[in-house]
C-alpha positions as CSV (number, residue, x, y, z in Angstrom):
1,X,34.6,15.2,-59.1
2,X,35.1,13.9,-55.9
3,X,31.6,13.1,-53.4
4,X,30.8,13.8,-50.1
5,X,27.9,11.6,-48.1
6,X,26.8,13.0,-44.5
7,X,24.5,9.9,-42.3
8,X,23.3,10.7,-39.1
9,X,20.1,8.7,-37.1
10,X,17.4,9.6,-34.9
11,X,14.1,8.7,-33.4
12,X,11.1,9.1,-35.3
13,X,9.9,10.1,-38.8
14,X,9.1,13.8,-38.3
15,X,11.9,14.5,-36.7
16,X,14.0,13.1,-39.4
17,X,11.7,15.0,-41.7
18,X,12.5,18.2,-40.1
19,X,16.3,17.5,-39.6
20,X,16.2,16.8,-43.7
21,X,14.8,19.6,-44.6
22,X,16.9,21.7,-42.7
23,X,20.0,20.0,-44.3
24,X,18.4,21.3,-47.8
25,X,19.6,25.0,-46.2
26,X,23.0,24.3,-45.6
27,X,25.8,25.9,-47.7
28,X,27.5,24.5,-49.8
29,X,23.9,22.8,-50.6
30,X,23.4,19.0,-50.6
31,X,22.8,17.7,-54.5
32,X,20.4,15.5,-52.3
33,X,19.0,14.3,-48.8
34,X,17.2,11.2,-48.2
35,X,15.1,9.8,-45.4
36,X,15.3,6.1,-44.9
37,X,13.5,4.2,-42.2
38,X,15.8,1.5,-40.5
39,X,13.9,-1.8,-40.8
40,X,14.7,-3.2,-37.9
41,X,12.1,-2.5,-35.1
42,X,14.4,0.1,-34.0
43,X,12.1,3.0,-34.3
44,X,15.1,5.0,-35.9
45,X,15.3,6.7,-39.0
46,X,18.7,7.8,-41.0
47,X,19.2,10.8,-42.9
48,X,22.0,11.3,-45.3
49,X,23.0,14.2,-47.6
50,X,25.4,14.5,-51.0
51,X,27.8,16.5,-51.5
52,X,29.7,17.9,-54.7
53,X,32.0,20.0,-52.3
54,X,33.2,19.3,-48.5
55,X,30.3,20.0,-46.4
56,X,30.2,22.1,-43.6
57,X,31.3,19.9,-40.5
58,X,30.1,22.5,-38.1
59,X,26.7,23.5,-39.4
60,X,26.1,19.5,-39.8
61,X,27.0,19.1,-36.0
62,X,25.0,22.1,-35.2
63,X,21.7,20.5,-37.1
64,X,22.5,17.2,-35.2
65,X,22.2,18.8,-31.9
66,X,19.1,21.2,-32.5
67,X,17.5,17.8,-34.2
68,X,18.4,15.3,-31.6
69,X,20.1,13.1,-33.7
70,X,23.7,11.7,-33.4
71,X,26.7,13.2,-35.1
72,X,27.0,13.0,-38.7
73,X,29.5,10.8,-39.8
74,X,31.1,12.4,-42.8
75,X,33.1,10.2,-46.0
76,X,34.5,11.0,-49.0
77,X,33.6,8.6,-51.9
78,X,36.3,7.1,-54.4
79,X,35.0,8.3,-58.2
80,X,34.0,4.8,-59.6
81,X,32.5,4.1,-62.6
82,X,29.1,2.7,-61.3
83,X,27.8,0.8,-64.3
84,X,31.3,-0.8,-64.8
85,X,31.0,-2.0,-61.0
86,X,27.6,-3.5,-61.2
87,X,28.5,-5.8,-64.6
88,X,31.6,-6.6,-62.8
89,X,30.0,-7.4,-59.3
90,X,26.7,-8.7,-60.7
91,X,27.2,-12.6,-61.1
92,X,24.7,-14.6,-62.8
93,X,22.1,-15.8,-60.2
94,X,20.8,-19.0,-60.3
95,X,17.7,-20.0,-58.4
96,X,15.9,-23.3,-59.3
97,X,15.1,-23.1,-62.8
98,X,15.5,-20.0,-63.2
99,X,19.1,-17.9,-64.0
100,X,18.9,-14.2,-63.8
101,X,21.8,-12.7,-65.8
102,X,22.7,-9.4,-67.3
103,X,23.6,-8.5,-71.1
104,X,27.2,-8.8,-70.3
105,X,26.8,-12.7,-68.8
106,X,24.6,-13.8,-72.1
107,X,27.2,-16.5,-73.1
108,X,26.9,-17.5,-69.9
109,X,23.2,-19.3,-70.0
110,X,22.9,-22.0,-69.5
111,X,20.9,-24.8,-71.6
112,X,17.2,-25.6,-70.0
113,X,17.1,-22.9,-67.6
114,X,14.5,-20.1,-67.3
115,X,16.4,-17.1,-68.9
116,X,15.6,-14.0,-67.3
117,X,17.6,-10.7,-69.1
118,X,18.1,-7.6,-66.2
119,X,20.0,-4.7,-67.4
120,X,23.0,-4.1,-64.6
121,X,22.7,-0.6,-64.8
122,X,18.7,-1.6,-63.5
123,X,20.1,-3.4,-60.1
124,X,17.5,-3.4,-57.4
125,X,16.1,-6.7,-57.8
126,X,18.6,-8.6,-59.9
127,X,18.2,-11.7,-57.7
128,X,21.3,-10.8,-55.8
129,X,19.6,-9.7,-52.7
130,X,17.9,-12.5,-50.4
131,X,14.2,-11.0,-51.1
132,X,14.2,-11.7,-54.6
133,X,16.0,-14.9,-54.8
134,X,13.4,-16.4,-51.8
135,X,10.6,-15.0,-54.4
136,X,12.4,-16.8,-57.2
137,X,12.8,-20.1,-55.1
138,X,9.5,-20.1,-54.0
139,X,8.1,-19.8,-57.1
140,X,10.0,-22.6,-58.3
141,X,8.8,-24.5,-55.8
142,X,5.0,-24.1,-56.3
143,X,5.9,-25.0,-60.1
144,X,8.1,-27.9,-59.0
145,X,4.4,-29.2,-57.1
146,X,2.9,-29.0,-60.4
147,X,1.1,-25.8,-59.4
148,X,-0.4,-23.6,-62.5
149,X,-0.9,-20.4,-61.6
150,X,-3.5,-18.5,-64.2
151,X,-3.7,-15.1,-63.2
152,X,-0.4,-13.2,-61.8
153,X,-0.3,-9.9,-60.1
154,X,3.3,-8.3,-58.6
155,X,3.0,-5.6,-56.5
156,X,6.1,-3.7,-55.7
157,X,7.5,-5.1,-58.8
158,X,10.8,-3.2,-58.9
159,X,12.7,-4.5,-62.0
160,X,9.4,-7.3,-63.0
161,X,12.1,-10.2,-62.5
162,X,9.4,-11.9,-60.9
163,X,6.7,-10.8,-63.3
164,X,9.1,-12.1,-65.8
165,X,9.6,-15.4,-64.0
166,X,5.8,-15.8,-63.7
167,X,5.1,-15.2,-67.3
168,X,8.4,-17.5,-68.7
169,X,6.7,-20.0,-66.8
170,X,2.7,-20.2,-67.6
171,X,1.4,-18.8,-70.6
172,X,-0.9,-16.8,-68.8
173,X,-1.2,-12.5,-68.7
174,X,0.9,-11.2,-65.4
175,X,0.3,-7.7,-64.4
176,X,2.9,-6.1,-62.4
177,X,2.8,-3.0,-61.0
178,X,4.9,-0.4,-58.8
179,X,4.6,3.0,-56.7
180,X,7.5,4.5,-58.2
181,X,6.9,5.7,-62.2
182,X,11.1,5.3,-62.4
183,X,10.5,1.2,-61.4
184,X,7.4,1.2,-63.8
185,X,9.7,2.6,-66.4
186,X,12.9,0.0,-65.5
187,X,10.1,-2.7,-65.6
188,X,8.9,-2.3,-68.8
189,X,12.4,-1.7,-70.3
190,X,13.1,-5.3,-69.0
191,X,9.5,-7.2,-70.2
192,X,10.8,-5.6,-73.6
193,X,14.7,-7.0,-73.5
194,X,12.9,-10.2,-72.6
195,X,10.4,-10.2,-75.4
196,X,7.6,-10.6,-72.8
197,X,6.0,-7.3,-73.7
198,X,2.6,-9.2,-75.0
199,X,2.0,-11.4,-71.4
200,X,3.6,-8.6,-69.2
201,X,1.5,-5.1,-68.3
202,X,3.1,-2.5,-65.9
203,X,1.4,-0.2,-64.6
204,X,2.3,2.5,-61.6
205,X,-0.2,2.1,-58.5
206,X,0.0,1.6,-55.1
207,X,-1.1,-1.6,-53.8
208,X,-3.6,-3.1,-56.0
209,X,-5.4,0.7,-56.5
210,X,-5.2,0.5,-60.2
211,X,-8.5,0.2,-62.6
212,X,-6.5,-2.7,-64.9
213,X,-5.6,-4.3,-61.2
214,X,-8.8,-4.3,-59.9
215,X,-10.5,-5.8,-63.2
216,X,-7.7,-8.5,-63.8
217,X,-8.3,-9.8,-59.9
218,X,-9.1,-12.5,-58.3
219,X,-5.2,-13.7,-58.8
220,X,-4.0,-17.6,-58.8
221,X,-1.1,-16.0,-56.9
222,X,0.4,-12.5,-55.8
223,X,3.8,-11.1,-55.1
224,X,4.5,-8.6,-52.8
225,X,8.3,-8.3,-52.0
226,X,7.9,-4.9,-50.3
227,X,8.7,-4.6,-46.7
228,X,6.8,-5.5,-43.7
229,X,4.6,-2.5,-42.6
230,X,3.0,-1.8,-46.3
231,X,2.7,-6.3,-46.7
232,X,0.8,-6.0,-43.2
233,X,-1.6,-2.8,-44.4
234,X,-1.4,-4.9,-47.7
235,X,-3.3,-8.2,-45.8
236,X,-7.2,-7.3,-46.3
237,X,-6.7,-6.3,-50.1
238,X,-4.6,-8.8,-50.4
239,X,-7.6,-11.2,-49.3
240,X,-9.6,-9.6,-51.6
241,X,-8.0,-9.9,-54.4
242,X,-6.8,-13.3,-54.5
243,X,-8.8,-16.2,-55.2
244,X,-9.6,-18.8,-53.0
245,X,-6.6,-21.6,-53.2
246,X,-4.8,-19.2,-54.4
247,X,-1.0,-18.0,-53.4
248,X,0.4,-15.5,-52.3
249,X,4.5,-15.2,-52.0
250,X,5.7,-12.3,-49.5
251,X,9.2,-11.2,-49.0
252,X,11.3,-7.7,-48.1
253,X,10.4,-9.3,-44.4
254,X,13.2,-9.7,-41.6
255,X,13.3,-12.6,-40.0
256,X,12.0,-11.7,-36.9
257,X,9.5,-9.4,-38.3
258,X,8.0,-12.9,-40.0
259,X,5.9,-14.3,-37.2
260,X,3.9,-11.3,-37.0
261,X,3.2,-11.2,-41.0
262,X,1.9,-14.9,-40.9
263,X,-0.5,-13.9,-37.9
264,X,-1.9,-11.0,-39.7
265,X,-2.2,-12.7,-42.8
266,X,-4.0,-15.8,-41.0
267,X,-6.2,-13.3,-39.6
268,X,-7.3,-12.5,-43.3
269,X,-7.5,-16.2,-44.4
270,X,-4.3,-17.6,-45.5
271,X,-2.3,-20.5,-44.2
272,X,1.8,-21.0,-44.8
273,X,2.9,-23.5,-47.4
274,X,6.8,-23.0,-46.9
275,X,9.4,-20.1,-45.4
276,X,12.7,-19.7,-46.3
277,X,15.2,-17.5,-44.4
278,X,18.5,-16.5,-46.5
279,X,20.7,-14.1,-44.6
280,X,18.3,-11.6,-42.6
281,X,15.6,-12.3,-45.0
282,X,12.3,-14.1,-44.9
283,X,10.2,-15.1,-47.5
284,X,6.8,-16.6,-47.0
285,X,4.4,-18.7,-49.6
286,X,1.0,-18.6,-48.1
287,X,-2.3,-20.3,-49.6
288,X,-5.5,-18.7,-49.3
289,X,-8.4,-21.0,-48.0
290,X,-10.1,-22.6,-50.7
C-alpha cells in the first residue's frame, strides 16, 4: 500500500495547531498529522499529514493559504520494510567503553567493552544520533576521571541507553524516567534484554515530578538529553535535585542554542566541566557547586 506525506511550515504554535486540525477534516482523511517545532530559533513550526490514498492537492493548497503557511510539498513513499532497514542501517556504535549494538550485531561485541543491547525496531536513541553519543562520551569521560557516581536519575530517557550505561558502570540503583508511557514501555523492554531490570526503575513523569523521583534525589549526576527550552525550564529542579558536586550531563542542544543553556544553568549553580559538539549537536557536563 503505497503512502503519501504532506509538510508545509509556518509561524507559530497555534497557528500550526489550527492548520493541523483542519488537515484532520480533509477527504480522503490523513491516518495522521503531526506538529513538530523546528529547533532552530526559527520560530517556525512544520505540519505534516499521512496518507493511505493521494491526498487532495487542492484542498491542501487551500488550508495553506487560509493558514498562512507555505505550500505543502507532497511525496509518495517507496513501501520498505522498516525493521529490515533499521538492522541493516543500524551499525554498532562505539563510544568510549561503551558499544551500543542491536540483537542482530551480537557477534559483533567486542571483548572488554560495556555491552549495551537496543532492539532496532526501538531506534530513537540507539547512539546513532550525536545527542546520545555526546551523553555516552561524556559519561565515559567522568568514569575515565575516576568519578563514582551513586545515585543516577535520566530524564527524558527515551530507549534508557544511558540509564543502562550508568547502571553497567556503578553498581548503584539508576532511575530513569520519560513523558511518553510508549518510551517508558521501550525502556523497560531494554533494562530487561539487558538483564538490568534489578538496578534499573522506569517510570513515566515529566521532569523529575514523580513520587519515586523525588524520594530517590539528591542525584550524584543527572541526564537530560531533551531539547533546549524544556533543559532551560528544567534548570531550578534540576538544582534541586542534584547534590552538591554533583553532575549533570545535558544534550538534545544545538550548538548555538548552548551558550545560553550554560548561562541559565550558572544562574542555578553549576559550572561546565567539558562540551563536545558532534555535527549540530552540543552536549554539556556541568558540576554543581559543592
Amino acid at each position: 500500500m503505497p503512502t503519501f506525506t504532506a509538510l508545509t511550515t509556518l509561524t507559530g504554535k497555534a497557528a500550526a495547531d489550527a492548520l493541523a486540525e483542519a488537515m484532520e477534516r480533509l477527504t480522503p482523511e490523513p491516518t495522521g498529522v503531526g506538529v513538530f517545532e523546528i529547533e532552530d530559533g526559527s520560530g517556525l513550526w512544520e505540519v505534516g499529514g499521512y496518507f493511505t490514498e493521494t491526498p487532495d492537492a487542492a484542498g491542501l493548497a487551500l488550508l495553506a493559504a487560509m493558514h498562512g503557511a507555505r505550500d505543502f510539498v507532497i511525496s509518495e513513499l517507496p513501501e520498505v520494510d522498516w525493521v529490515a532497514k533499521v538492522k541493516r542501517d543500524l551499525a554498532p556504535v562505539e563510544a568510549g567503553r561503551f558499544f551500543v549494538y542491536g540483537s542482530h550485531d551480537a557477534d559483533k561485541v567486542p571483548q572488554g567493552k560495556v555491552a549495551l543491547l537496543i532492539e532496532a525496531a526501538m531506534a530513537f536513541g540507539t547512539g546513532h544520533h550525536g545527542t546520545t553519543l555526546g551523553c555516552l562520551r561524556a559519561l565515559d569521560r567522568l568514569a575515565e576521571a575516576g568519578v563514582v557516581c551513586g545515585n543516577v536519575a535520566d530524564i527524558g530517557c527515551g530507549t534508557a541507553v544511558l540509564a543502562m550505561a550508568a547502571a553497567a558502570l556503578w553498581p548503584n540503583p539508576v532511575m530513569a524516567s520519560d513523558i511518553d508511557a510508549v518510551a517508558v514501555e521501550v525502556a523497560s523492554a531494554n533494562v530487561a534484554a539487558n538483564g538490568l531490570q534489578e538496578r534499573v526503575r522506569c517510570v513515566e513523569a515529566a521532569g523529575f515530578d514523580h513520587p519515586e523521583l523525588k524520594a530517590a534525589a539528591p542525584f550524584d549526576l543527572v541526564f537530560a538529553n531533551i531539547l533546549k527550552g524544556p533543559l532551560v525550564a528544567l534548570a531550578p529542579d534540576m538544582a534541586t535535585h542534584v547534590a552538591p558536586g554533583g553532575y549533570a550531563i545535558l544534550s538534545g542542544i544545538l550548538n548555538p542554542q548552548a551558550d545560553e543553556v550554560v548561562a541559565t544553568y550558572a544562574e542555578n549553580g553549576f559550572i561546565v566541566r567539558d562540551r563536545e559538539e558532534i555535527g549540530d549537536w552540543t552536549t554539556l557536563c556541568l558540576r554543581k557547586a559543592a
